[in-house]
C-alpha positions, 0 to 999 in steps of 0.5 A, a space after each residue: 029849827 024842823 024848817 031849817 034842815 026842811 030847807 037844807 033838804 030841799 037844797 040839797 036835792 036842788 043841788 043834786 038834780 042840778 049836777 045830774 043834768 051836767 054830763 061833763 063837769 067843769 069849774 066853769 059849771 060850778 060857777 055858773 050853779 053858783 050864780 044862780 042859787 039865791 042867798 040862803 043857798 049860797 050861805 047854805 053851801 059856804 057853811 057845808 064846805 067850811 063844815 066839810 074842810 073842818 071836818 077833813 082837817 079834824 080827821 087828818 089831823 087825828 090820823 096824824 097823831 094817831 100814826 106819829 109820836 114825838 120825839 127828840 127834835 135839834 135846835 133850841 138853846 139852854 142857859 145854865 149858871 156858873 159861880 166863879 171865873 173861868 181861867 183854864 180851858 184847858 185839860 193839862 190845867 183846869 183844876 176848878 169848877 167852870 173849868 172842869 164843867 166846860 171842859 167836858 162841853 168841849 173835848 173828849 178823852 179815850 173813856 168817859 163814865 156812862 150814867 152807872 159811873 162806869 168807864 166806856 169808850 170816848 175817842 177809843 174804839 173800845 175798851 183796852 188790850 191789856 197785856 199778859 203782864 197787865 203793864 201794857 194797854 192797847 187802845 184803837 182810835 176812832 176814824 173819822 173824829 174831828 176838832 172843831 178847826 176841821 182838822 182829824 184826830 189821830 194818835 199824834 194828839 194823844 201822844 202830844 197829850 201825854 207827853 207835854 203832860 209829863 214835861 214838868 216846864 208845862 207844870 200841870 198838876 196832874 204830873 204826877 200820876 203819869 210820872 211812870 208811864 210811857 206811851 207810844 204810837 203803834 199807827 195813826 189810829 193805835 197807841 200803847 201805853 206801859 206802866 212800871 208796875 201792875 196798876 189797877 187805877 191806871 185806867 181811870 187816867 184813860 178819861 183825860 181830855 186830849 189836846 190838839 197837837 195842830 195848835 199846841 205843838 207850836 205853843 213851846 212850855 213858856 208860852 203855855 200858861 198864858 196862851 190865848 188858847 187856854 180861853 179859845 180852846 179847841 177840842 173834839 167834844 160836842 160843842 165848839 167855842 162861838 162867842 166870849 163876851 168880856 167886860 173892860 176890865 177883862 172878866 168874862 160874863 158869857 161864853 156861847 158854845 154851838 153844837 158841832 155838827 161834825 161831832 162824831 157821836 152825832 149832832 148835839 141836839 140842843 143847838 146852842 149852850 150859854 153859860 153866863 159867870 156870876 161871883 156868888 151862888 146867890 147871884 145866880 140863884 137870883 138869876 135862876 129865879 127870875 128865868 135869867 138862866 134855865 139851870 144851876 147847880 151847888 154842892 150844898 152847904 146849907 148856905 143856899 137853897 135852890 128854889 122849889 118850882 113846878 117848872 124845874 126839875 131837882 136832881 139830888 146827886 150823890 158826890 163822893 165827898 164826905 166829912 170823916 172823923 179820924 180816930 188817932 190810934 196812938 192816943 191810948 184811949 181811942 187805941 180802946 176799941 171799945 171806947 171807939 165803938 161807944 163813940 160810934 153807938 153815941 152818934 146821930 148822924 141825922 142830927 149832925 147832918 141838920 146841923 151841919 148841912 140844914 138838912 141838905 146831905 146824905 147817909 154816908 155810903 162807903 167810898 170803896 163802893 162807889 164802882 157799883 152805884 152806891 149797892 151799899 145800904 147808907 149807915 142809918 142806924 139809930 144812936 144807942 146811948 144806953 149801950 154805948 155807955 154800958 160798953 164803956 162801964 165794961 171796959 173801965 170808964 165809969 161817971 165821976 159822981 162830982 165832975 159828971 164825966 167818966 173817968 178810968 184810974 183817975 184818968 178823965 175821958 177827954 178828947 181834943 176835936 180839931 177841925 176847918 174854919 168851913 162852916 160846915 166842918 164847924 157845925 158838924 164838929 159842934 154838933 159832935 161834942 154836944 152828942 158825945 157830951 151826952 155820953 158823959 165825955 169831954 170834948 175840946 173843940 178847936 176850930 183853925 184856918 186850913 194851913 194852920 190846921 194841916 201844919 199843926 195838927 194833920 201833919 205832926 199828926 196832933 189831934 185825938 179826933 180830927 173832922 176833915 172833908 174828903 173827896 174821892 175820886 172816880 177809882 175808889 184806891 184807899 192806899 193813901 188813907 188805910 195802907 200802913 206806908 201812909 201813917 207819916 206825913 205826906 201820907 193821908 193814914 191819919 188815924 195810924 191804922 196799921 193792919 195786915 190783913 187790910 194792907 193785903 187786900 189794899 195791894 191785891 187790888 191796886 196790882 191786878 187789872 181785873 175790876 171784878 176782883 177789885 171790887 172783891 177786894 175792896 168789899 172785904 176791906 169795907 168790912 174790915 173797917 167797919 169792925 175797926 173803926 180807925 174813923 167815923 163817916 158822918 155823911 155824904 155831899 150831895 150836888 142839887 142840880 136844877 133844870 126847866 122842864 123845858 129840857 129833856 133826857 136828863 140822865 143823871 144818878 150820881 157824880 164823881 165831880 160836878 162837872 161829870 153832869 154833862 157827860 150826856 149834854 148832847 142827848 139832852 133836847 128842848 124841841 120836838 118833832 113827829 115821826 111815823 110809828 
């Protein structure tokens, strides 16, 4: 080895003595020094220049790094299932899930929910004008907002939007909370709406996806239901409609959406989105398994289970849907308040849960507070039976030594349970008669088909305790289950709750347009029920939602609906790339 680096020296100085003896350095000199070195030095220089080389690239490359940071690149694709067919791609229509999801791909509304679950500006530039009289909201339009024909958004559209909205021969099921507004343009970039009355929900409506008056403008109310372009829908969202693929029979297995380049948020930076359609959800977490697609996501029933993998990422969404035990205040006994808060006390929403759902949902929250991202601790207190049935000694209603059950004045404590032939309902309903059993109360389960149920029990209102899924929607409005105007059928007060001070806080919210003092309002009656107990929440949905790793900026908290989770699709990514700091 010493004779080694002996020879490089002496080579090294060769070379240099050489190079000094050279006045004017050309390639040509190079090559002649080249010619006449024997073998060893010829390797000797090849080994110094590769090492040299390696050397500067090692350097350049380190400086590179050291002076850049990765960051979102465009391009890639990201492949997600979906259970079911869609059948509507179309905003006044779409009423289930993969039309609701692919809806939100492809066209936009005046607002959208950010991450927080709060309404900012979409196609409006800008939150509304509201009037004095808070009938009348001003909203301005963005300039410059294409659909994906080339052709530009203006308020045409939204009026076309609304008004064929309202036409009954276009029969959409959301008619009816338009019924009593009235829009009107006040420029090419300006619309009014007007309500009949103070409404505070109304601007939740504002997120309605808008159509293009250029295509269906032609398309007259007939026409509307069968139309080509309810599946070659054109909108003003982040991608565009590229590829459908049918089979023969006319079911559809993929449909292919490319980012918009136009868009005016800015390009999406995934390039392409594949959504593939399979018929069950075990289907298509087969396909989730086998890297067929990168995502997938259910609202859980403790049917199926997503699969644990180091190379997905889980989301775990709250949704605003619950399971809710009604009180009917009209049946004696429950009209006790004691007896309902016994049957609060005696409830172990944990076990009901793991009976239910297997584990797969949440504490219940209140769905009055879903506005502010769920502030509300989630009602986790433990079942107190010792309690309870000291509260039901009190108020009369004692065990009977030879039944085992209480009774009060020869009158047994029995109640008939009624709910959905839905698996989980099910559960949960058996689960609460095992609970309250061990309160020494008797509780007649029967379990019917929806129809059966809604005709013979939700609307002659015939039940003493009713367990029924509810689902919320983005603006928490309790009118329709605690306002006193709705204890008969068609309105949803099932238990007969009848309050003044709720009925006040219910109208001063829906009749003022300040979102604050809704909130205030809604936290009062929040309050109030907790002390009433007209029903129990048993707990709260939650969307489990899958992803690869491959796929970054998932910004997701809660939902309103599951196909609220793209509402930031376009600044999701797959590739990198590198830039200065």
């Amino acid at each position: 080895m010493r004779q080694f680096f002996e020879n490089c020296k002496a080579f090294c100085r060769q070379v240099w003595h050489g190079l000094r003896q050279i006045k004017t350095l050309r390639l040509s000199h190079l090559g002649k020094v080249f010619s006449l070195m024997g073998h060893r030095e010829k390797i000797l220089l090849l080994a110094f220049a590769g090492l040299a080389t390696f050397t500067l690239y090692l350097s350049l490359t380190n400086f590179y790094y050291v002076h850049t940071k990765a960051a979102p690149g465009f391009g890639g694709s990201y492949t997600e299932g979906f259970v079911g067919q869609p059948t509507y791609l179309n905003p006044l229509l779409a009423h289930q899930e993969p039309d609701l999801s692919l809806e939100q791909l492809i066209f936009s509304g005046l607002y959208n929910f950010n991450a927080d679950g709060h309404l900012v500006p979409d196609l409006a530039d800008g939150m509304p004008q509201i009037s004095a009289d808070q009938k009348q909201y001003v909203i301005n339009l963005k300039h410059n907002v294409k659909w994906h024909n080339g052709k530009q958004f203006t308020a045409d559209d939204v009026i076309f939007t609304v008004q064929a909205l309202q036409d009954p021969g276009y029969k959409s099921p959301l008619r009816g909370a338009w019924q009593s507004t009235t829009v009107e343009k006040l420029s090419d970039y300006s619309v009014k709406f007007t309500t009949k009355d103070i409404s505070g929900p109304f601007v939740y409506n504002l997120t309605l996806p808008i159509l293009p008056k250029n295509i269906w403008g032609k398309i007259g109310p007939e026409n509307f239901l069968l139309n080509e372009a309810n599946l070659k829908a054109v909108g003003t969202g982040p991608y565009a409609i590229k590829e459908i693929k049918k089979q023969a029979s006319g079911k559809i297995d993929q449909i292919t959406l490319q980012a918009f380049g136009d868009f005016y948020q800015g390009q999406p930076r995934i390039g392409t989105i594949v959504v593939k359609f399979y018929d069950t959800p075990d289907d298509a977490l087969n396909a989730l398994h086998s890297r067929e697609i990168q995502g997938f996501g259910l609202a859980a029933t403790g049917n199926s289970s997503l699969p644990a993998d180091d190379n997905l990422q889980t989301f775990i969404l709250p949704l605003p849907q619950y399971q809710i035990a009604f009180f009917n205040l009209n049946n004696p006994i429950l009209a006790d308040d004691s007896v309902r808060q016994a049957l609060n006390l005696a409830l172990d929403r944990r076990k009901l849960i793991a009976d239910a759902y297997g584990g797969q949902a949440l504490l219940p929250t209140s769905p009055l507070l879903m506005d502010d991202g769920l502030q509300k601790n989630p009602l986790t207190a433990q079942p107190d039976l010792a309690v309870a049935g000291k509260l039901l000694d009190a108020a009369g209603w004692t065990v009977d030594g030879q039944t085992g059950i209480r009774t009060k004045k020869g009158q047994a404590l029995q109640l008939r349970l009624l709910t959905n032939d839905f698996a989980p309902d099910a559960k949960a309903a058996a689960s609460l008669v095992e609970q309250y059993k061990a309160l020494d109360i008797k509780v007649d389960l029967t379990i019917l088909s929806t129809s059966q149920l809604t005709d013979t029990a939700i609307r002659p209102r015939n039940f003493d305790i009713l367990l029924l899924p509810v689902k919320f929607m983005a603006d928490p409005d309790p009118f329709l289950f605690w306002h006193s105007s709705q204890t008969k059928d068609p309105g949803f007060n099932l238990s007969g709750f009848s309050d003044q001070t709720a009925d006040k806080l219910i109208a001063d919210a829906r009749t003022t347009t300040n979102q604050q003092d809704r909130r205030q309002k809604y936290q009062q009656l929040d309050q109030l029920l907790d002390a009433k107990l007209p029903a129990l929440l048993l707990d709260q949905q939650e969307y489990i939602y899958q992803v690869s790793s491959e796929v970054k900026n998932i910004q997701l908290q809660s939902l309103y609906e599951p196909g609220q989770r793209f509402w930031d699709l376009r600044n999701w990514y797959i590739t990198e790339k590198r830039v200065w700091k």
